[in-house]
C-alpha positions in Angstrom: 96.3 97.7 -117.4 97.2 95.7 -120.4 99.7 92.9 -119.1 103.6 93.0 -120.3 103.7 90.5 -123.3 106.1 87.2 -122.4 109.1 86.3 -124.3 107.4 84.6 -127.1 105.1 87.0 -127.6 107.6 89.7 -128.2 108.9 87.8 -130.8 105.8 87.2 -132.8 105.1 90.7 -132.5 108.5 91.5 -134.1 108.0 88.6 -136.9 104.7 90.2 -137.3 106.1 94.0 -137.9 108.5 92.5 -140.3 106.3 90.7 -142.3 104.0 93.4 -144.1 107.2 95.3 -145.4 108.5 91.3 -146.5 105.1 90.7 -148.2 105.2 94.2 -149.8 108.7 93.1 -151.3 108.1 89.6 -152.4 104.8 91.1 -154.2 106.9 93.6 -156.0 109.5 91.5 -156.9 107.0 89.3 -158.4 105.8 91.6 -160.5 108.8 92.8 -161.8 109.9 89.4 -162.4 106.7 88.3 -164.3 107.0 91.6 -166.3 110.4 90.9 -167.2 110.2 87.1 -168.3 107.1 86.7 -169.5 105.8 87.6 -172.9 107.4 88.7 -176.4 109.6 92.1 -175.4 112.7 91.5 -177.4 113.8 93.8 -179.8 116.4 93.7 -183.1 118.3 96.7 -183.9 120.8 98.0 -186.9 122.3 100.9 -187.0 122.1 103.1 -190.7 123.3 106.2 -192.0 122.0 108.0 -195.4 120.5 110.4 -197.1 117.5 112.3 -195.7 115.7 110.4 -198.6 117.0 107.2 -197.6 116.2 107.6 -194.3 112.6 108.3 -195.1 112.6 105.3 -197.4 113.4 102.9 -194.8 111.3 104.1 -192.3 108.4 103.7 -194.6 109.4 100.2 -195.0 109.8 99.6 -191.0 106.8 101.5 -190.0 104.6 99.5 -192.6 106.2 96.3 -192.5 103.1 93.9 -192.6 104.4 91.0 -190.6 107.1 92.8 -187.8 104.1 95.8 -187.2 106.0 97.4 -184.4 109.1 99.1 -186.2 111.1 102.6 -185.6 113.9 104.5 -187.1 114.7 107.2 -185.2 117.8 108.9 -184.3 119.1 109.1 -180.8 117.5 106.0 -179.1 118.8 103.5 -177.5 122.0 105.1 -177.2 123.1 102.7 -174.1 123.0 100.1 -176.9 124.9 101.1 -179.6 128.1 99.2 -180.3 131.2 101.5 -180.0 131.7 100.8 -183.6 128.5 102.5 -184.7 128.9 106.5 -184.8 126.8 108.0 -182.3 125.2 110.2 -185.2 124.0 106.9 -186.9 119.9 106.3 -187.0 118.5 103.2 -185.1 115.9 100.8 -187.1 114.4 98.1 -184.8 111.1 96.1 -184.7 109.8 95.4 -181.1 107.6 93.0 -179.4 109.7 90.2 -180.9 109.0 86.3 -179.7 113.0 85.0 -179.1 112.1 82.8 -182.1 111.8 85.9 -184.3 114.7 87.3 -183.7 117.3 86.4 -186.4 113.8 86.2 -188.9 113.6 90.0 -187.8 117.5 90.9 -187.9 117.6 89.4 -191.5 114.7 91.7 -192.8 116.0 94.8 -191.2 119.2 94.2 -193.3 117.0 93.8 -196.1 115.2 96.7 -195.4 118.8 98.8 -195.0 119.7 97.4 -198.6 116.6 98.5 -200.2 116.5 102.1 -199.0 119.8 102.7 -200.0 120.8 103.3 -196.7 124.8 102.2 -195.5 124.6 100.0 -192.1 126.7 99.7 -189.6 128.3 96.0 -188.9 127.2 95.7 -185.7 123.9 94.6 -184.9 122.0 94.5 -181.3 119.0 92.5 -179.8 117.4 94.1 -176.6 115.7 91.4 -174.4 112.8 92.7 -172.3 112.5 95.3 -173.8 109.1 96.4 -171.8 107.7 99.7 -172.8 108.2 102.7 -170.5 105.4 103.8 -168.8 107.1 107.3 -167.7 107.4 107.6 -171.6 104.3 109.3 -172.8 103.9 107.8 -176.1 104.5 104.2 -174.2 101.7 105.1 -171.7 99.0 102.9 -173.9 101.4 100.0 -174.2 102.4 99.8 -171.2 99.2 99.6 -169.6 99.6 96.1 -167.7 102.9 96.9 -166.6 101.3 100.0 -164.7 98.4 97.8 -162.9 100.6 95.3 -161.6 103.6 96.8 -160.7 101.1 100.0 -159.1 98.1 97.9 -157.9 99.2 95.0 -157.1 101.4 95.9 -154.3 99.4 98.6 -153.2 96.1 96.2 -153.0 98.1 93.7 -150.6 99.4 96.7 -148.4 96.1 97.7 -147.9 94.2 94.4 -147.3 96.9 93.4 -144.7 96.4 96.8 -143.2 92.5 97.5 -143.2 92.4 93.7 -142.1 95.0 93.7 -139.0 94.4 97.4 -138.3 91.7 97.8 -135.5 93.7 94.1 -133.7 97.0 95.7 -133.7 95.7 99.4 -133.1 97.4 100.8 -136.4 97.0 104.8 -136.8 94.9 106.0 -139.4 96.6 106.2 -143.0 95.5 110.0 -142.7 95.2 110.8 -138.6 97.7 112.7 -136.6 96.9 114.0 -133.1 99.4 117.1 -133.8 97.4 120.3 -135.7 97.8 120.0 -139.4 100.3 123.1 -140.0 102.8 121.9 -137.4 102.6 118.4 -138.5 103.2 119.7 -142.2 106.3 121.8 -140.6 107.8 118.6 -139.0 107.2 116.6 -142.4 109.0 119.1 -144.6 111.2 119.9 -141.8 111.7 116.3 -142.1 113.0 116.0 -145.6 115.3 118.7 -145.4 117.2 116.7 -142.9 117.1 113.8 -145.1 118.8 115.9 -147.9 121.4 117.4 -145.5 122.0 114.2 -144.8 123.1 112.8 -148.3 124.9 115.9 -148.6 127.5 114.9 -145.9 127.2 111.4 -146.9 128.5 113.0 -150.5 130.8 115.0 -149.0 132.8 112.8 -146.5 132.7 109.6 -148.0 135.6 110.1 -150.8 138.0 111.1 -147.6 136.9 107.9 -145.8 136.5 105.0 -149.1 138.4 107.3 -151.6 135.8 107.4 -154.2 132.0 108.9 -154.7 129.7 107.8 -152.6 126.5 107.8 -155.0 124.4 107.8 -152.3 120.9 108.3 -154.6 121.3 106.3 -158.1 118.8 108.8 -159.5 117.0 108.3 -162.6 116.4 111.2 -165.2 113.5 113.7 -164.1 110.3 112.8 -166.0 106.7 113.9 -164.4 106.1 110.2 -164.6 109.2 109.4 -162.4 108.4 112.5 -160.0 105.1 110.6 -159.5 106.5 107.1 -158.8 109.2 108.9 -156.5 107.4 111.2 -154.8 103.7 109.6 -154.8 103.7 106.3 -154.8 106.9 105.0 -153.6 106.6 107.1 -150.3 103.2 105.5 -149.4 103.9 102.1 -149.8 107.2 102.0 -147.7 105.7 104.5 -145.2 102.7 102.5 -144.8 104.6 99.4 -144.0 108.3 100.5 -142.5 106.1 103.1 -140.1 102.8 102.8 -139.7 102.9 99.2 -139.7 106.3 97.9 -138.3 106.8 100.9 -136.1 103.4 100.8 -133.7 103.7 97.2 -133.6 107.2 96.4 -133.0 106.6 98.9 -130.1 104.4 96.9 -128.5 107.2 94.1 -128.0 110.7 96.0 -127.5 109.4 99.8 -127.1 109.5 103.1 -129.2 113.1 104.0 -129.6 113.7 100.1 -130.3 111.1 100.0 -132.8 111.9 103.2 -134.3 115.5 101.9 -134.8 114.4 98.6 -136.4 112.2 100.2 -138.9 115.3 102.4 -139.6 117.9 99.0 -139.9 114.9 97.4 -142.2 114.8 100.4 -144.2 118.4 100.4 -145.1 118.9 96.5 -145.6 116.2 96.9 -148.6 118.2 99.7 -149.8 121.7 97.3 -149.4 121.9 96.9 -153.3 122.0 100.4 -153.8 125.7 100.1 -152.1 126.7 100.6 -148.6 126.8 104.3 -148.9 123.2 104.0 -150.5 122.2 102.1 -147.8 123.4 104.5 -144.8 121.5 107.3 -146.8 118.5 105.0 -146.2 119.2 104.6 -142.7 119.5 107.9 -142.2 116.3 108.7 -143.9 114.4 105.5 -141.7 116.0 107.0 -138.6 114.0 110.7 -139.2 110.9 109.2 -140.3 110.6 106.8 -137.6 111.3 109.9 -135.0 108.6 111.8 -137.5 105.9 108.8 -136.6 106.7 108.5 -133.6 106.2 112.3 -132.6 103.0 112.9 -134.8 101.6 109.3 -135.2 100.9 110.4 -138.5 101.5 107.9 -141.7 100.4 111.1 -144.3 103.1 113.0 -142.4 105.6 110.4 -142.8 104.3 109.7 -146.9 104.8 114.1 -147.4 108.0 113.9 -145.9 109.6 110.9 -148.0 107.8 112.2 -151.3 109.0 115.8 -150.6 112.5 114.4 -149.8 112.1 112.0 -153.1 110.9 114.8 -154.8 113.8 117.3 -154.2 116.0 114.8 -154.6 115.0 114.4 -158.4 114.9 118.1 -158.8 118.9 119.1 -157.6 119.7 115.9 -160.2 117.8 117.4 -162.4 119.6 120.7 -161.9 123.2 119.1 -161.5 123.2 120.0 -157.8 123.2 116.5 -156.6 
């Protein structure tokens, strides 16, 4: 019979559960932050209005500028942008992948540019900074290359060296065993998810009586079959890996399963905290059922199908104007 860990044991257990899902954020944020301050991103824009022969004009000059080689005029972009005192129907010009130095260089031959087409500007004038491409854009997918390894493998690649390397010590599940038959395991996971949903649906529907406002429980982005991927692929396995299959199994080792189940749950919401308090009790919610869904099937996959499923649907009633 495997003695009762002491008092100070316990606890390094519980630092220990918390620290893969810690490391998991640090890496990310790392990323994100090297993405976003490193490297010439910036972007000058002007907004025009013409002729269609004018228009055409000038984006023959932007496109084949031969020192700023990464210009558009297009209309309809960068709409969050635009200065109130530019019509919405006005075309953007910009040049991208601008050093900070190059930015007023790059602004003064855009107006240039305007005056030579013909074209009639509006005042304002904008500079994006980090401008990064989009890799859910498909025409950005080749650009954005190195923002899609780091911000995909790199975090990945430390989840699973911590786990392949701690797994057999700590007696981690397998990322795809379950000791439940696949179809009721499946059942639970989507079973799961619905929950979750249900969930954010009373969240949406009580909170204005109790704060007197929405409660914006998901920020959701716009559907893309790029975001569906990061939502309901990618996202779901690296949290599920380290809030369940990591935290959960060995947290339970110092406190229990109910107790372990409920601090994966409270961990799960305080990452979501900047989401809002109301995006945050969504989260807990969410933690709460997956933890019980680990718990019952010792299953990570099942976990990972329920969260992408729940992320999935999630996108798709945005998507629809449901949610």
């Amino acid at each position: 019979m495997t003695p009762r860990p002491g008092p100070f044991q316990r606890l390094g257990l519980l630092l220990l559960s918390l620290a893969l899902p810690a490391l998991m954020l640090v890496v990310t944020a790392a990323c994100l932050f090297a993405l976003t301050t490193m490297g010439n991103h910036d972007r000058s824009l002007v907004w025009v209005q013409g002729t269609p022969q004018q228009l055409q004009a000038l984006e023959q000059y932007v496109t084949g500028h031969p020192v700023f080689r990464h210009g558009r005029v297009e209309a309809g972009a960068f709409e969050r942008h635009r200065p109130r005192s530019c019509p919405p129907d006005m075309v953007s010009a910009s040049f991208s992948r601008l050093h900070d130095y190059e930015l007023l260089v790059a602004k003064t031959t855009l107006d240039g540019l305007v005056r030579e087409s013909g074209a009639t500007p509006c005042r304002a004038h904008a500079f994006v900074f980090n401008d990064l491409p989009n890799p859910l854009v498909p025409g950005e997918w080749s650009d954005s290359l190195a923002m899609v390894l780091l911000m995909l493998l790199l975090p990945s690649g430390t989840v699973l060296v911590a786990w392949w390397s701690c797994g057999a010590q700590h007696g981690l599940p397998r990322l795809a065993g379950s000791d439940r038959p696949a179809p009721s395991t499946l059942a639970l996971a989507l079973a799961v998810a619905v929950l979750g949903l249900a969930w954010v649906g009373v969240l949406e529907a009580l909170w204005p009586l109790l704060v007197g406002e929405p409660a914006h429980a998901l920020r959701l982005p716009s559907f893309s079959i790029g975001m569906l991927l990061v939502a309901a692929v990618y996202a779901p396995f690296l949290e599920e890996v380290a809030f369940r299959g990591w935290l959960v199994p060995i947290a339970r080792r110092a406190i229990g399963a109910v107790p372990a189940a409920g601090l994966s749950a409270l961990a799960y919401a305080a990452v979501h905290l900047p989401g809002g308090a109301a995006g945050a009790l969504a989260a807990l919610g969410l933690g709460a059922l997956l933890a019980a869904l680990f718990l019952r099937t010792r299953s990570v996959l099942a976990c990972i199908i329920a969260h992408g499923g729940y992320n999935g649907a999630a996108l798709a009633l945005r998507d629809a104007g449901l949610l």
